[in-house]
C-alpha positions in Angstrom: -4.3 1.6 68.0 -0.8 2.1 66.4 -1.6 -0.6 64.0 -4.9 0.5 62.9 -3.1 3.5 62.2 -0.2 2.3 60.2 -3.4 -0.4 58.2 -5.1 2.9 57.8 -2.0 5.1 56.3 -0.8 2.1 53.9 -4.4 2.5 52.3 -4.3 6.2 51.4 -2.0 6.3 48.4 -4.9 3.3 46.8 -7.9 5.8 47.9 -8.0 9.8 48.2 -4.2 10.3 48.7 -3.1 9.1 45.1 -5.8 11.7 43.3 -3.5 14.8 44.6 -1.8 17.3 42.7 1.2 16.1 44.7 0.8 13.1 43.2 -0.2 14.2 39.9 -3.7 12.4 39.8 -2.1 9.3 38.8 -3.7 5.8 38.7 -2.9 2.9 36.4 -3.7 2.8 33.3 -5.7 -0.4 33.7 -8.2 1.0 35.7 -8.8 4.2 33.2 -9.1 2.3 30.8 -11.9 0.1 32.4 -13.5 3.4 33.7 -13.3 4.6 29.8 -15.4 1.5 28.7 -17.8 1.7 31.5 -18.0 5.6 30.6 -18.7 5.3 26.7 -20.3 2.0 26.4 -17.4 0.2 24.7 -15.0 -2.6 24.5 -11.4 -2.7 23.7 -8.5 -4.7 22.2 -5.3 -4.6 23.0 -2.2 -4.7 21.1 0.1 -2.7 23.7 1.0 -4.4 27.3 -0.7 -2.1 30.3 0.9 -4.6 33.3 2.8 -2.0 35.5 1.8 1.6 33.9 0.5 4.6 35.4 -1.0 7.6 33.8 -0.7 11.1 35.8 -3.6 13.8 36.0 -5.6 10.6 34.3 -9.0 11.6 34.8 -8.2 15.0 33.5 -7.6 13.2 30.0 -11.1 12.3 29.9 -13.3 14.0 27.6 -17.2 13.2 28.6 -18.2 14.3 25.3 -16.0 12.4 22.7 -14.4 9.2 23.3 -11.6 9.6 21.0 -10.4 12.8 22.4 -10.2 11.1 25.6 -8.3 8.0 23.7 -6.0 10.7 22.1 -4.7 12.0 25.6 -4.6 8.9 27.1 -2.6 6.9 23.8 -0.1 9.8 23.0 1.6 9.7 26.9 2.5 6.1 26.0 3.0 6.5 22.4 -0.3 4.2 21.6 -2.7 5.0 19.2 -6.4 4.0 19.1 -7.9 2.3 15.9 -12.0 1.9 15.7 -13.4 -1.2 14.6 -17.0 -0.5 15.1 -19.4 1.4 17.2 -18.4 -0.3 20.1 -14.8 -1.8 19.6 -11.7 -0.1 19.3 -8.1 -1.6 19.4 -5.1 -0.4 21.2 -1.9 -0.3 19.1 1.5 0.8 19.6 1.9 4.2 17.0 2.3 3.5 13.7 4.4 6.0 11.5 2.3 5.5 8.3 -1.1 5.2 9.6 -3.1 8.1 10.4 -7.1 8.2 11.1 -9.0 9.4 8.3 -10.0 13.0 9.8 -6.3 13.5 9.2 -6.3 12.3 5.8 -8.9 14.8 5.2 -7.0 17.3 6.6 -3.8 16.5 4.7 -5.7 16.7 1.5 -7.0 20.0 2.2 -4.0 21.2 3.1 -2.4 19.9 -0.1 -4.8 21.3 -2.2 -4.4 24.6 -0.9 -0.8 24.4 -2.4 -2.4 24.4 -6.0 -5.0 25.9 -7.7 -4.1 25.5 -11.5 -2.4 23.7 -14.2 1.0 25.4 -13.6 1.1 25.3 -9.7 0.3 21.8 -9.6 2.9 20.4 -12.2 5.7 22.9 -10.6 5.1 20.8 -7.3 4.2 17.2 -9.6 8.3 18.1 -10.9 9.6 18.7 -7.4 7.6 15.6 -5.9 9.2 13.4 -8.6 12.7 14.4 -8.1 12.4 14.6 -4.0 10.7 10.7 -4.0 13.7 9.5 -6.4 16.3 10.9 -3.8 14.9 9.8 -0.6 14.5 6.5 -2.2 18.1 6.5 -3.6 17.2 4.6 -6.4 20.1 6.0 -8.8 22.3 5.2 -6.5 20.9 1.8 -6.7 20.6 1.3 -10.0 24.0 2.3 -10.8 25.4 -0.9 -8.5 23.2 -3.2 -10.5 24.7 -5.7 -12.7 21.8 -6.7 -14.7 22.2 -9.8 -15.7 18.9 -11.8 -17.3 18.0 -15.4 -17.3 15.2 -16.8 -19.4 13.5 -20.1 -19.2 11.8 -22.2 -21.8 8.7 -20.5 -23.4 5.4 -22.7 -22.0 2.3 -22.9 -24.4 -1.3 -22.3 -23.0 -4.6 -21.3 -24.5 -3.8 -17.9 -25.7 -1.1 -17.2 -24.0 2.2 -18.4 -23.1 4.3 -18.3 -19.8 8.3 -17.7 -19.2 10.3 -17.4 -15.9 12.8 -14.2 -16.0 15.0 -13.9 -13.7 17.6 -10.5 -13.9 21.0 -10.7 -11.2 20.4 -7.1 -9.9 23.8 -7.1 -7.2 25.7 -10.3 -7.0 24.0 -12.7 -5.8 20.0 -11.1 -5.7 18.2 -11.7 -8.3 14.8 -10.1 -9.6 12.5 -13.3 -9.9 9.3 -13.0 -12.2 7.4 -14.6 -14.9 6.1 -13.4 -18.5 2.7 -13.8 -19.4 2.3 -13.0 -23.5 -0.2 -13.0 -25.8 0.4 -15.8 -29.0 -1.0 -13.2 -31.2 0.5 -11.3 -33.8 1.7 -7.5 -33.8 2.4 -5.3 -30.7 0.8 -5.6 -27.5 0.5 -3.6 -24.5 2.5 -4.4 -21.6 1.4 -4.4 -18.2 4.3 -4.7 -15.3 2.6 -6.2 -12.0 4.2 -5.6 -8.4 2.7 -8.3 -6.2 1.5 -7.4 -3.0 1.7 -9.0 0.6 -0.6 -12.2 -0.1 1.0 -16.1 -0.5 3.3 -15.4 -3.1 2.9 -15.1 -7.0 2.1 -18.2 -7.0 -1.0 -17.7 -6.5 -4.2 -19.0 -8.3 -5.8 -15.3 -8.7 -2.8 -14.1 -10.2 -2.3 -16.4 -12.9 -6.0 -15.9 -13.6 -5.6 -12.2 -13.7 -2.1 -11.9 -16.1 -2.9 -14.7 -17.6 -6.8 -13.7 -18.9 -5.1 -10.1 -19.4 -2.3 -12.0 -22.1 -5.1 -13.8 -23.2 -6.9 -10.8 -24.4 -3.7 -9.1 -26.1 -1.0 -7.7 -23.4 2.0 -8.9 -22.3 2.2 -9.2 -18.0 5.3 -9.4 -16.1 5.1 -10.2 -12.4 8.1 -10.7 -9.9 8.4 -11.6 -5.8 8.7 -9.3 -3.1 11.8 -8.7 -1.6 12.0 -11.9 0.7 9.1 -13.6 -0.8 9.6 -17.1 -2.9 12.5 -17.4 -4.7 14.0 -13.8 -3.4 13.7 -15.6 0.6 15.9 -18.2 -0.5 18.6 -15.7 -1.2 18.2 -13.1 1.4 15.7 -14.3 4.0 12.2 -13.5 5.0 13.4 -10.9 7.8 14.9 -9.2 4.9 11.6 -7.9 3.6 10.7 -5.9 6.6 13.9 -3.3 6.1 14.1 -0.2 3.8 16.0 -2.3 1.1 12.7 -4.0 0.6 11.7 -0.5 -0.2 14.6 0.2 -2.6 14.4 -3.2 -4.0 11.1 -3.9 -4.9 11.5 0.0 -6.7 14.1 -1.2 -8.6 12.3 -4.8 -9.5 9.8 -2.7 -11.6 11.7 -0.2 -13.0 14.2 -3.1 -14.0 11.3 -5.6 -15.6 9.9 -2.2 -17.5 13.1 -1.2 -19.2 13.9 -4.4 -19.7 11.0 -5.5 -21.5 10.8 -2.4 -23.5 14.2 -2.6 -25.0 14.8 -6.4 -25.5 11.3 -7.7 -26.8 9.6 -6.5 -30.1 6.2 -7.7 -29.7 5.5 -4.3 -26.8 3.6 -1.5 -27.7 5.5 1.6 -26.2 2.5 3.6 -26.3 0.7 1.2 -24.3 2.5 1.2 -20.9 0.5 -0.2 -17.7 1.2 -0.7 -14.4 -1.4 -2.7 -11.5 -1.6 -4.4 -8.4 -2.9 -4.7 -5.1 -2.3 -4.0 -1.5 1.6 -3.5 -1.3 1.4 -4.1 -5.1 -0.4 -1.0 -5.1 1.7 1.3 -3.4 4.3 0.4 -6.0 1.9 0.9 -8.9 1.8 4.2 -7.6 5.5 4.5 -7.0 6.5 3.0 -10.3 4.0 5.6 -12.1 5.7 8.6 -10.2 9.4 7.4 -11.3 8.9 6.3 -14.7 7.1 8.9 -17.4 6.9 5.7 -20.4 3.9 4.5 -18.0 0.8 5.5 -19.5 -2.2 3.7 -17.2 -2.2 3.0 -13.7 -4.4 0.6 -11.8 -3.8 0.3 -8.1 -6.0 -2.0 -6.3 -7.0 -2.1 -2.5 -3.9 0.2 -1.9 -5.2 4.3 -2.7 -5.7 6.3 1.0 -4.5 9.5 2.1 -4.0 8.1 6.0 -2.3 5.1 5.1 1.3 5.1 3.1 1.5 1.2 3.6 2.7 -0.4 6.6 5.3 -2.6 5.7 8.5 -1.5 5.3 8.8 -2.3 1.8 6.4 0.3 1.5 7.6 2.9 3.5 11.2 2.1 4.3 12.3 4.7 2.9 10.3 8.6 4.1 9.4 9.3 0.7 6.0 10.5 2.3 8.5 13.2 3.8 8.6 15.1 -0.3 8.1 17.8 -1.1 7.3 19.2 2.6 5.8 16.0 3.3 2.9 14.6 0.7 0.6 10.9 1.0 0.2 8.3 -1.2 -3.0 10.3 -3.4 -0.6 13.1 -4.1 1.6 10.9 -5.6 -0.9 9.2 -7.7 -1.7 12.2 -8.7 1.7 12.4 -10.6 0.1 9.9 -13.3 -2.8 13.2 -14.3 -3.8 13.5 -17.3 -3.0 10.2 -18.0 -6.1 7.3 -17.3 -6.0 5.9 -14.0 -8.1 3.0 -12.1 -8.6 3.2 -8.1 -10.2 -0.1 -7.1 -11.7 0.3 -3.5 -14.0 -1.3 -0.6 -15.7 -1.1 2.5 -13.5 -3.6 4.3 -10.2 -1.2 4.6 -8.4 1.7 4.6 -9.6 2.6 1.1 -13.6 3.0 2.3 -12.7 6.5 2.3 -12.0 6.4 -1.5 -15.3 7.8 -2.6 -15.5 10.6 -0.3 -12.4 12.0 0.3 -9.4 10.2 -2.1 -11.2 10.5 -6.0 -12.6 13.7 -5.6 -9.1 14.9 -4.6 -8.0 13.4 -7.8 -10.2 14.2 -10.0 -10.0 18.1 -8.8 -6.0 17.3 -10.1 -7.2 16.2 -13.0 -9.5 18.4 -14.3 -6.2 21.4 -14.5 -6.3 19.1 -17.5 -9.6 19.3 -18.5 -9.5 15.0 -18.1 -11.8 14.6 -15.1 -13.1 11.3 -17.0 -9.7 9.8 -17.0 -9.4 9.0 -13.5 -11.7 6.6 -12.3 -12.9 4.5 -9.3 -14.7 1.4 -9.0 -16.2 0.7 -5.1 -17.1 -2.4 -4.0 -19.0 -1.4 -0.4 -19.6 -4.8 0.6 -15.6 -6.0 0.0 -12.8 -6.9 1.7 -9.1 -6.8 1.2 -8.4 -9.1 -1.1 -8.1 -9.2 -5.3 -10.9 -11.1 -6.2 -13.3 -11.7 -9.4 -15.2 -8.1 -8.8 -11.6 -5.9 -8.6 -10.4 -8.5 -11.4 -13.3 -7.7 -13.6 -12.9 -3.9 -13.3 -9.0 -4.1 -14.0 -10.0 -6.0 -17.0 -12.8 -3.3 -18.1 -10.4 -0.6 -17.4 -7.5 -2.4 -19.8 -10.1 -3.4 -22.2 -11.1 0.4 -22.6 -7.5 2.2 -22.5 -5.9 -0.2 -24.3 -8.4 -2.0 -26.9 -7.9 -5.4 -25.3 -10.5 -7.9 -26.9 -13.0 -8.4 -24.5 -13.9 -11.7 -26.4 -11.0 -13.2 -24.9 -12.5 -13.1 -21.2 -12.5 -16.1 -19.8 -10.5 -17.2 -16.7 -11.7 -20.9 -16.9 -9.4 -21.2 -19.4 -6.3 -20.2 -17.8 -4.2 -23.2 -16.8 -3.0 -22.9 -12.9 0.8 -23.9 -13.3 2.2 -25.5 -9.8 4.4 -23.5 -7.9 7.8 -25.0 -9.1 6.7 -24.3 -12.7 7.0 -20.7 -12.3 10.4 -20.5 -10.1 13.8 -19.5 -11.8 16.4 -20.5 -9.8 15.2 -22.2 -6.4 12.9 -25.4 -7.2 
């Protein structure tokens, strides 16, 4: 009889016992989350490791009439967040510091435009937003350690265009690694600075179509790596792009190329100042339009959301989101107003929202300036993240129109894909 006892007290914490208020109604986490699924109809993924943890007052968390409240109280005790994939998949993640859900987006948007309701307001906070984003991202600082010392390589002909390696020593032994696309005809032609974002390199087939058809009609591109990308990870090491100097760095890349090509080549229209790329590429098309006034179109691609600053460090190293009393990345788009701006979008990301919630913010900023029709956006619903021929073809409309490209000049069969080592500086 003493045994049966002691068999039937070992089982008590595992049944009635363990949902107690002595015991805080705990019961691993495992086993909500199972009940969860059962409860709502739904699978998950997991990026987070369950093995081992409990959850107190657990069933209390759950909400029977909303599946993410319940996700919400159970991911924040853990410091988890829920992402949905569809109807009925969601993945578990560890918390992300730049990735909100879009119901906060919303939210942040409406609270931001609360903050301004004219011409005046809004360029009082565009002034402090600008100063704020420069200091956090201590690019004076920067800048004022730089050496700057450029490198050129031989010019190579091509149908239209022509192609040339730069490479500028920004501290001792970093270098700035790029390559110049130009138009061979005559005068002054815009120029169009190109931050790359996080696919295979520059390297890349679809971006020697894009600068190269974009020289080919009458501007002169300028791409360079990432921070720990191609040439740059020979010098510093692919770990060295995930830190905030990636950040800092990749800043200063732009900023660099733009002055630099401004001041020490004749054939650049000053009044004709772009700036476009995709994913990361994008946040720094935004970036670089905040920082530098000379920029007079902007084109980010794949990149625009108010609930996602970018989630590489290189992106958000540095809390520049934190401005101004804390701001997102279509606030500081918003910078470039009245100016003409492109927002390229799809269904296949974070910038699905675009249509509902990111452009009509924008174009509320820019119609202070009476310019509503010089911010535009160009969804492709059935997309995915990438920089395809459909987001090509509308960063080439969009240059054609601001800039009075020739549109004649279109063709991307006849740009010549170079091989890797014919666009590398230092490291081949």
């Amino acid at each position: 009889m003493r045994k049966l006892l002691l068999f039937l007290c070992a089982g008590l914490p595992l049944m009635g016992f363990a949902q107690t208020y002595e015991t805080q109604f705990e019961r691993p986490v495992s086993e909500v989350m199972q009940d969860v699924q059962k409860r709502f109809g739904v699978k998950f993924k997991y990026n987070v490791d369950t093995v081992g943890k409990r959850l107190p007052y657990a069933d209390f968390r759950v909400r029977p009439y909303s599946i993410e409240m319940t996700l919400d109280n159970i991911c924040k005790y853990f410091d988890w967040n829920w992402w949905k994939q569809s109807d009925k998949l969601y993945k578990i993640k560890p918390y992300e510091y730049p990735r909100r859900h879009e119901a906060e987006g919303k939210m942040m948007l409406d609270y931001l435009s609360g903050l301004y309701h004219n011409k005046a307001q809004w360029e009082a906070r565009r002034d402090s937003l600008r100063k704020e984003v420069r200091q956090r991202l201590e690019l004076d600082a920067f800048l004022d350690s730089c050496t700057l010392k450029p490198i050129l390589s031989k010019v190579r002909k091509h149908d239209g265009y022509t192609t040339q390696n730069i490479c500028i020593e920004l501290t001792p032994g970093q270098h700035l690694f790029g390559t110049i696309y130009a138009s061979t005809k005559k005068g002054k032609h815009a120029l169009i600075v190109c931050p790359d974002g996080h696919w295979p390199y520059r390297y890349r087939k679809d971006e020697q179509q894009r600068l190269g058809t974009l020289a080919r009609m009458g501007a002169v591109c300028v791409d360079f790596d990432l921070y720990g990308w191609g040439e740059s990870e020979k010098e510093v090491g692919k770990e060295a792009h995930h830190t905030a100097r990636a950040h800092v760095y990749q800043a200063a890349c732009g900023y660099v190329l733009l002055d630099y090509m401004l001041k020490n080549r004749k054939d650049i229209d000053p009044e004709r100042v772009g700036v476009m790329g995709g994913s990361g590429g994008g946040t720094h098309t935004v970036l670089l339009s905040l920082l530098d006034e000379r920029v007079t179109a902007s084109a980010p691609v794949v990149h625009l959301a108010s609930h996602f600053d970018g989630g590489c460090p290189c992106e958000s190293g540095k809390p520049v989101q934190l401005s101004a009393g804390g701001t997102c990345e279509p606030e500081l788009a918003a910078v470039m107003a009245p100016k003409p701006m492109l927002i390229v979008s799809d269904g296949g990301d974070w910038t699905s929202s675009v249509p509902t919630l990111e452009f009509p913010y924008l174009q509320r900023i820019y119609s202070f300036y009476d310019a509503k029709d010089k911010v535009r956006n160009v969804h492709l619903p059935n997309e995915r993240h990438d920089f395809k021929e459909n987001k090509r073809q509308a960063v080439y409309d969009f240059f054609i129109d601001v800039f009075g490209l020739d549109r004649s000049m279109l063709d991307e069969s006849k740009i010549e894909i170079e091989p890797d080592e014919a666009l590398k500086s230092l490291y081949k």
